[in-house]
N, C-alpha and C positions, 0 to 999 in steps of 0.2 A: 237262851242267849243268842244275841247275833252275830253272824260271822262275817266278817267284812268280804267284798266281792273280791280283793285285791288277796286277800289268802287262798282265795277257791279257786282263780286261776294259776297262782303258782303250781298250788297241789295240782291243777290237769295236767300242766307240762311234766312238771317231773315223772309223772305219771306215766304218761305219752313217751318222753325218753329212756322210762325202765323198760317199758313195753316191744320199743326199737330196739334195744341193746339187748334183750332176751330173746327177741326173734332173729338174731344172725348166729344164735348157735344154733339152732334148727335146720338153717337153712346150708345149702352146697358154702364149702368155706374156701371156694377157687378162688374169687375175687379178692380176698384178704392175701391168700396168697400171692394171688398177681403182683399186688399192691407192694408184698414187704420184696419179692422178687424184683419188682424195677429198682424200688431203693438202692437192694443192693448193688445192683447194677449199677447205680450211681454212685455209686462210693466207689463201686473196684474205677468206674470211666476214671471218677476224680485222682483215684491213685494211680493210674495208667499216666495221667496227664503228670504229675508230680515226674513219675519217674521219665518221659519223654523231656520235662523242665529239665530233668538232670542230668541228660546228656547235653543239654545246651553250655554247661558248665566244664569246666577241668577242675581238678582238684583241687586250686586254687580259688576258684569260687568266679574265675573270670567268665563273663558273658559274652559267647561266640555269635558274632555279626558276618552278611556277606560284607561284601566292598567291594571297588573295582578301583583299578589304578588309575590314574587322571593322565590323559595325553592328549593337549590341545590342539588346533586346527584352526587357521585363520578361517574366520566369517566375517562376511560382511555385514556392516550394522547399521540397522536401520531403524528411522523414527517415523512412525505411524500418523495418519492422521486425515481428518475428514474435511473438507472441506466442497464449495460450489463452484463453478465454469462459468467466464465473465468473458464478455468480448473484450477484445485488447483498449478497445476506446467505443465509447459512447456518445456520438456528436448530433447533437440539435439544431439545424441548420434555421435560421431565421430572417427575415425579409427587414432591411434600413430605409424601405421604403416605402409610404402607403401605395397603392394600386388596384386597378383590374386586375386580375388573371385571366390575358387570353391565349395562354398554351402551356402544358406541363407537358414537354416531351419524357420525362423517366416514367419508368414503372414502378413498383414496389417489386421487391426480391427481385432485382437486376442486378449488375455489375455497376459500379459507378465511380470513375477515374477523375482525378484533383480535372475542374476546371470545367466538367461538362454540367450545362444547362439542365437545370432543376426545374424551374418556374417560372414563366417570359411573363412580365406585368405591361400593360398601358401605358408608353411614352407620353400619353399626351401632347402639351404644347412646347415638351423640350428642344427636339431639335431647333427650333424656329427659336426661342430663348439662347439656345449655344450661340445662332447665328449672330444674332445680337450681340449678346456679351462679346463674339471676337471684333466687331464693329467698332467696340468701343474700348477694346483692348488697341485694337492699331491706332484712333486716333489718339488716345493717352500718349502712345510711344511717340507720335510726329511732335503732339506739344513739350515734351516734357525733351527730344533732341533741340526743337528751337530754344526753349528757353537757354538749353547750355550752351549756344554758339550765342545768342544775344547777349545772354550776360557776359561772354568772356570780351566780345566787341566792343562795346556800350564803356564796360569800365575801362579797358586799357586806356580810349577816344579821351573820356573825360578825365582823367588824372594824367593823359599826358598834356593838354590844357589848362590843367591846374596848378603841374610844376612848372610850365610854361611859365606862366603868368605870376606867380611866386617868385621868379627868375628876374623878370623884368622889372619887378615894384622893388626887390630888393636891392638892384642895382640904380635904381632911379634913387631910392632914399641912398644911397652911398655916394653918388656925385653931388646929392645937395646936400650933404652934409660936411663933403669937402669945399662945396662952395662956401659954404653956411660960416667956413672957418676965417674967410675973406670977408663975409658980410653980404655977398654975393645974394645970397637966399634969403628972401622972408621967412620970418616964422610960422608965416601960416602955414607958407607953401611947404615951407619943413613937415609943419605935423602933418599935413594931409597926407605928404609921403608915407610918410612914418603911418599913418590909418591905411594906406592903401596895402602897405606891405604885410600889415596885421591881419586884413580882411583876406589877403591870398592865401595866406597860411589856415585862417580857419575854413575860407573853403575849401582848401586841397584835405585837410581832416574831417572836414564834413563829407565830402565827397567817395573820400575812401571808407569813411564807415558805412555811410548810407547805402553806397551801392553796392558794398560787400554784404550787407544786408541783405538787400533787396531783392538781390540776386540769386545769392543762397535760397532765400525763401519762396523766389519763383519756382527753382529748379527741385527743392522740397517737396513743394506744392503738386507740380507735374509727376516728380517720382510717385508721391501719394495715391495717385488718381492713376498712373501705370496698377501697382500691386495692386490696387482696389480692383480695375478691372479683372488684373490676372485670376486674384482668388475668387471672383463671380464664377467666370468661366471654368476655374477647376473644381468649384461646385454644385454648374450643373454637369459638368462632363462625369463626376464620379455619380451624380444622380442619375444620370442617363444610364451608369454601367450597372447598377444599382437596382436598377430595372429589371434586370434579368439576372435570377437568383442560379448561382453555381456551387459547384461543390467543392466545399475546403480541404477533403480528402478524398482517398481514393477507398472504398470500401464495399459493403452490401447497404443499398438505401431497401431499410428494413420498414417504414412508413413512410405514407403521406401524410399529412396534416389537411391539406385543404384539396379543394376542385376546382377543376376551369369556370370562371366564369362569379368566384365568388372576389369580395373586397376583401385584399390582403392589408393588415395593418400594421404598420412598423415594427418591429421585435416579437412579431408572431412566430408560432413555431411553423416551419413550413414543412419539413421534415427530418428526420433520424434515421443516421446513417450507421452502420457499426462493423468494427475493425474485427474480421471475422478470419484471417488469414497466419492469426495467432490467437492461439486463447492464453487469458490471465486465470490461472486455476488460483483461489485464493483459499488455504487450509488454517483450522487453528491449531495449532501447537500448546501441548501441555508446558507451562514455566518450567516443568526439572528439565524438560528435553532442550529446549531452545536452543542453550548455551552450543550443544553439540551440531547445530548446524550454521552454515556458511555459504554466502553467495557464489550460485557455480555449482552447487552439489548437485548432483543427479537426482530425476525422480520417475519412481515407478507411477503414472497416473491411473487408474482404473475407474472410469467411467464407464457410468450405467447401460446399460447396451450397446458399448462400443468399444470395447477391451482392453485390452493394456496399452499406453502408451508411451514412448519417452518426452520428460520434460529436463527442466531446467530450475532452479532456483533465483531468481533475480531481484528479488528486497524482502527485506524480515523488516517487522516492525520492529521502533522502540522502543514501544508502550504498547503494557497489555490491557486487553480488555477487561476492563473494573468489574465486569457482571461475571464472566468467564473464568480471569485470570490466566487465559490462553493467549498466546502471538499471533499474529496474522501474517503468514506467510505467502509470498506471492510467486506462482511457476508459471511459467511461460510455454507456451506447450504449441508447436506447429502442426495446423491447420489448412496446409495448401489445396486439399482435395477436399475441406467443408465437408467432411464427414461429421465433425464435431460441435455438436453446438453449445449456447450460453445456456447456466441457468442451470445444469445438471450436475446433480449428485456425484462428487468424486470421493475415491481414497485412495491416499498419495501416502507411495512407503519413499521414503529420502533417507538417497544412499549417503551415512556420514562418515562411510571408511571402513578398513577393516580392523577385527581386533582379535585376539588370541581367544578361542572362546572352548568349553568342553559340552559335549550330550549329555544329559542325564536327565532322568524322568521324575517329573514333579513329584512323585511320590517321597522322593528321598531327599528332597529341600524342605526344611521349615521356614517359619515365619516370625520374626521375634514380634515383639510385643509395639513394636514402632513401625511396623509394617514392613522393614528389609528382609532381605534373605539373609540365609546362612544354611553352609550345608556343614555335618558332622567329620571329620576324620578323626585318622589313628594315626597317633606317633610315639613311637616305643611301646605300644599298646596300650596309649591313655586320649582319652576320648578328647578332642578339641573343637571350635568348631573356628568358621574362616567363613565373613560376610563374603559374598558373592552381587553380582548384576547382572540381572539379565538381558540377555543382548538378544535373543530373536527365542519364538517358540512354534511349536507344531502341535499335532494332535497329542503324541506320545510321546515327545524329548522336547526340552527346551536346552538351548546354549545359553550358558552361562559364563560372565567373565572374573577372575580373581580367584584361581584354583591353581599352582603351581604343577606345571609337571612331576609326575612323579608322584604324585599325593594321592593317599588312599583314602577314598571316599567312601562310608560304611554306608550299604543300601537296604537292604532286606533287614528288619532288626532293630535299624538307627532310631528307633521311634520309642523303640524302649531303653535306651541308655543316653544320659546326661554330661555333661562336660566333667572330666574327672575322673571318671569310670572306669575303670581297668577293663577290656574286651582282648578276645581272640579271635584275629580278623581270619575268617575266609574268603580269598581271590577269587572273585567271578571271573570268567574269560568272557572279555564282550569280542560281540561280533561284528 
């Protein structure tokens, strides 16, 4: 008969393990002893611990916590925050003129005060163009004084001739119309009067329109041709100033843009000047914080190799940054000795006041399930607990605010007992 392979190694092992198990009675039985030796060990450690568990208790079954009594301390409270070093203004100075460059009296990293010469361009044919235009600014002004003394001459001359002569035809048709009443007068000579009287009157109203016109419109005319001059001349004279490129502030001309001898083109850049005598430190701010600060607060600056320094708070954004969700805060920070420069890494604590705050070591704060704090106390020996905020931290205590004087805060322990709980609080004495 055949025995299948799958029986003949069962039968080796068991085999193999009677053979094991018969040879440790032969052999020294220290090791077994060791063996049932630690066990016991472990059973008496475990009841050792039971019974140390049971002095933690009174006979009420209450569980003894330390604690320490809460006694607050004004701290000053501060919001954290990173931010980068901006020069107060960034100004790009540019030429409204095309030209040569034949002199760039500044430097680069110089001092540069509102008004001093930047870039001196190629006047060209301008002076000689200003001379002109004043040329013809003065004759404007002599025609356009004649025209108002000719017109005011001209018309009085001719309408006092007008009403003259209106005078005289009107009183001619009035004697022969009294003649006329006799028979004295023909009727010819009547209407003629009567035409002659008619025609004075439309001249004296011809006369006064036309030459109130005309006159007007010379003196128009000449004003026209005054301005026209004027605004030539005030636009090469501001070309001429225009010429020579200045600075619109007073700052560090931090580049050049161009060199002696090249073609400046209109609204080229010529150079960047920057407001280095204040720096704008700009930090971002977390949204829960923001609220707690105000233009005017104080600030800790710490920049990167140049240590702490005092600023100032002078605009909060507001609107945050959609990507971030942080504010952008701006501090103002003096700079008179240009130690400091743009562009560097700051962290800026901003002073937002003080607040009643107590120490305690993060050990014995939790953390609820929405990410607050809260820390545990005792009252009448039943476990509670009271959300807390933290107001500044260190290596080994953080200040916390929302902790009543007086209140006993459970520390060593608190991790094993829940709100509700009955304990028997022990008093630490802090130091």
């Amino acid at each position: 008969m055949k025995i299948k392979s799958s029986y003949l190694w069962a039968g080796l092992i068991a085999l193999l393990v009677g053979l094991w198990m018969a040879s440790g009675s032969f052999m020294n039985d220290t090791p077994m002893n060791e063996t049932l030796a630690a066990i016991n060990d472990n059973e008496q450690a475990a009841t050792d611990n039971e019974a140390d568990s049971a002095t933690q208790s009174d006979g009420a079954g209450n569980f003894k916590v330390s604690a320490i009594s809460v006694q607050n301390e004004m701290i000053t409270r501060t919001v954290r925050a990173n931010g980068v070093s901006e020069a107060a203004f960034d100004v790009t100075v540019s030429s409204k003129v095309d030209g040569n460059i034949i002199d760039i009296p500044a430097t680069e990293g110089s001092e540069i005060k509102l008004g001093d010469v930047l870039i001196v361009l190629d006047k060209g044919t301008l002076p000689e163009q200003i001379a002109a235009a004043k040329a013809e600014l003065n004759a404007a002004e002599k025609s356009y004084d004649a025209a108002q003394k000719q017109s005011k001459g001209t018309l009085e001359e001719e309408l006092a001739a007008a009403r003259a002569n209106l005078v005289v035809t009107e009183k001619r048709l009035a004697i022969a119309n009294e003649l006329a009443k006799d028979n004295f007068t023909a009727p010819l000579e009547l209407a003629q009067l009567k035409a002659d009287y008619q025609n004075a009157r439309v001249q004296l109203a011809k006369i006064e329109t036309a030459q109130n016109y005309r006159s007007e419109l010379e003196v128009a005319q000449n004003m026209a041709r005054v301005e026209a001059a004027r605004a030539s001349l005030a636009a090469l004279e501001t070309q001429l100033e225009d010429s020579t490129v200045i600075s619109p502030v007073s700052g560090l001309l931090e580049t050049l843009h161009v060199e002696k001898g090249e073609r400046m083109r209109r609204d080229a850049a010529a150079a960047t000047i920057l407001g280095m005598d204040t720096l704008s430190v700009i930090v971002a701010v977390p949204q829960n914080d923001i609220a707690q600060i105000s233009v005017g607060d104080m600030v800790d600056v710490n920049i990167a190799g140049a240590g702490t320094n005092k600023g100032k708070v002078t605009k909060i954004a507001s609107r945050s940054n959609p990507a971030t969700r942080t504010f952008d805060v701006e501090v103002s920070l003096q700079n008179k000795d240009r130690k400091l420069r743009g562009g560097v890494t700051v962290e800026a604590s901003i002073d937002v006041g003080t607040i009643a705050a107590f120490g305690i070591s993060p050990a014995h704060l939790s953390v609820s399930a929405d990410g607050s704090l809260f820390a545990k106390v005792s009252i009448d020996g039943v476990v509670q607990t009271i959300d807390v905020d933290m107001v500044s931290s260190g290596g080994e205590k953080v200040f916390v605010s929302g902790l009543p004087d007086g209140a006993t805060v459970l520390t060593v322990g608190q991790a094993f007992v829940e709100a509700g709980d009955k304990v028997d609080v022990v008093l630490e004495t802090v130091s």
